[in-house]
C-alpha positions in Angstrom: 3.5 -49.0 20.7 1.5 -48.8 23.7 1.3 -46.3 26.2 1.6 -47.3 29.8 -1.1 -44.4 30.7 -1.9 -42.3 27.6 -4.7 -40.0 29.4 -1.7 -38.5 31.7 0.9 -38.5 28.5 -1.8 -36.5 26.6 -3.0 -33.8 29.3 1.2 -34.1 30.0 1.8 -32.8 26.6 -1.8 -30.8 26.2 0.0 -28.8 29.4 3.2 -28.6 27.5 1.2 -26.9 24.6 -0.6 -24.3 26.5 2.7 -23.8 28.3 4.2 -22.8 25.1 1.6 -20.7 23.9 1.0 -18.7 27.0 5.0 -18.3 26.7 4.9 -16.8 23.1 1.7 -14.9 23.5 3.2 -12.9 26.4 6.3 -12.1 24.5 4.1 -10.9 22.1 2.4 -8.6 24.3 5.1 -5.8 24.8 7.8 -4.0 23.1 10.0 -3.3 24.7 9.7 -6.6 27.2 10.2 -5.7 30.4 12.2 -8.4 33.0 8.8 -9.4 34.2 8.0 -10.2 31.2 10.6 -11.9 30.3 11.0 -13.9 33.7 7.4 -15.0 33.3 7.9 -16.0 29.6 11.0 -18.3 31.1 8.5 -19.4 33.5 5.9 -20.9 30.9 8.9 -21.9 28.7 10.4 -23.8 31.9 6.9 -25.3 32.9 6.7 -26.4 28.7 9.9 -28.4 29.2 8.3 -30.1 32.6 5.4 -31.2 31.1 6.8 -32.7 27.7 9.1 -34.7 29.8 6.8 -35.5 32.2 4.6 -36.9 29.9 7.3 -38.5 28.1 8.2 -40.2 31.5 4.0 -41.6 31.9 3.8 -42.5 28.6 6.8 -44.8 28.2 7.8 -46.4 31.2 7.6 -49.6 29.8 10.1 -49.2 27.1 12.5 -47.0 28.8 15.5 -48.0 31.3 15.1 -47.4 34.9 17.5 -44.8 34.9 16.0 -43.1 32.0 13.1 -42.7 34.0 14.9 -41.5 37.1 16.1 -39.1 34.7 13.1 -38.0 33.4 11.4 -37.3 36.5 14.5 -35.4 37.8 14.0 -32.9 34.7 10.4 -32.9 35.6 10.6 -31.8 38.9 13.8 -29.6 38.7 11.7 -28.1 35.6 8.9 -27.5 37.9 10.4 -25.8 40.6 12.4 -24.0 38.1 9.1 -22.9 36.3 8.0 -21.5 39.7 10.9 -19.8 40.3 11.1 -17.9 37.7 7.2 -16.8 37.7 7.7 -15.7 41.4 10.6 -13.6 40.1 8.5 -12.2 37.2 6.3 -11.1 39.9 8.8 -9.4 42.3 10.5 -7.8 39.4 6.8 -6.1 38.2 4.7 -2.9 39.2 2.4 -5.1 40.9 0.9 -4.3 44.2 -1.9 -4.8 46.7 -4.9 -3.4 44.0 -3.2 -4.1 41.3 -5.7 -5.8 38.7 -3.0 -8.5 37.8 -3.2 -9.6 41.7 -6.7 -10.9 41.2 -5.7 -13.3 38.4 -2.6 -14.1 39.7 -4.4 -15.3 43.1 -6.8 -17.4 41.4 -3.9 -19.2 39.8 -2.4 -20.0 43.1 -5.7 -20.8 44.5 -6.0 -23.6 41.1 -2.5 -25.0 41.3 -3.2 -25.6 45.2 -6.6 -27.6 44.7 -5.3 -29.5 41.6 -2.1 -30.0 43.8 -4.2 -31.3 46.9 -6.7 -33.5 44.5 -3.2 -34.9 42.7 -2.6 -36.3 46.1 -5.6 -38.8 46.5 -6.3 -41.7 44.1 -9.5 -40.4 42.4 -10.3 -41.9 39.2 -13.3 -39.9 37.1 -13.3 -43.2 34.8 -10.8 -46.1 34.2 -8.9 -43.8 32.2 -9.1 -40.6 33.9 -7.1 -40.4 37.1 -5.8 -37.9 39.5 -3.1 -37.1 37.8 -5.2 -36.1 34.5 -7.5 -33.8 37.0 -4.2 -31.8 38.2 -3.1 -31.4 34.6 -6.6 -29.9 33.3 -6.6 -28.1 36.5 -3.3 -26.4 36.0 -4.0 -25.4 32.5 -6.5 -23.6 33.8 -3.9 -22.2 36.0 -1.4 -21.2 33.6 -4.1 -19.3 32.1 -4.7 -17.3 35.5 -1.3 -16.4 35.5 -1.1 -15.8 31.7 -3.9 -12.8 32.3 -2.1 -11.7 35.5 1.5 -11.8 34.2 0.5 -10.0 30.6 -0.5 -6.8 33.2 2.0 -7.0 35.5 4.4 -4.2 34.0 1.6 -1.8 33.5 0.9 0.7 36.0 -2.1 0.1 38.3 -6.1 -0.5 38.4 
């Protein structure tokens, strides 16, 4: 079988992964969960589901219908914003504030997601096989890590 761009199908699915785990590890974190936590885990479980599909989507475009594909991307995108809704809400339903140490962490990751977001935008190409869209997705594991640290604080009190 061959991949119509495997780089972007495997940092697709390398995103799912880390997606999953961040998801997991944070429900492992407290007992009982608080709704942040949960609404955060739902977020990483959410962004999981986006990047499996999307990936799915990159990877087999030649083999796949065109409405599969329209398909696909829907889930991808709705999954995204989906993803970012329900971190947002994790963070409006926590103790976090102004000095809070998740804040830091949590700011980093936005700061991430917005450069991988504005490189994801050009045409830059590292090598033949490593494009934009392979930068964002290394970029926003690193983001989901961000988050990760700064949503496993945000139901304790502050510092």
């Amino acid at each position: 079988m061959h991949f119509s761009e495997p780089v972007t199908t495997l940092t697709d699915y390398a995103l799912g992964v880390a997606s999953l785990v961040f998801a997991v590890l944070l429900l492992k974190t407290s007992a009982p969960r608080p709704i942040s936590v949960r609404l955060w885990s739902i977020g990483f479980f959410v962004s999981a589901i986006a990047a499996f599909v999307g990936g799915t989507y990159h990877g087999f475009k030649p083999v796949l219908d065109d409405s599969v594909l329209r398909s696909l991307w829907n889930i991808t995108i709705y999954s995204i914003g989906a993803s970012g809704a329900f971190m947002i809400s994790g963070v409006l339903a926590s103790s976090i504030g102004r000095h809070h140490k998740s804040t830091r962490w949590l700011l980093l990751g936005v700061v991430v997601t917005l450069a991988g977001f504005a490189i994801q935008q050009t045409n830059i190409q590292l090598t033949d096989n490593f494009n934009h869209n392979d930068i964002y997705h290394v970029m926003q594991i690193v983001a989901l890590y961000l988050f990760f640290r700064g949503a496993r604080h945000s139901h304790f009190s502050p510092r």
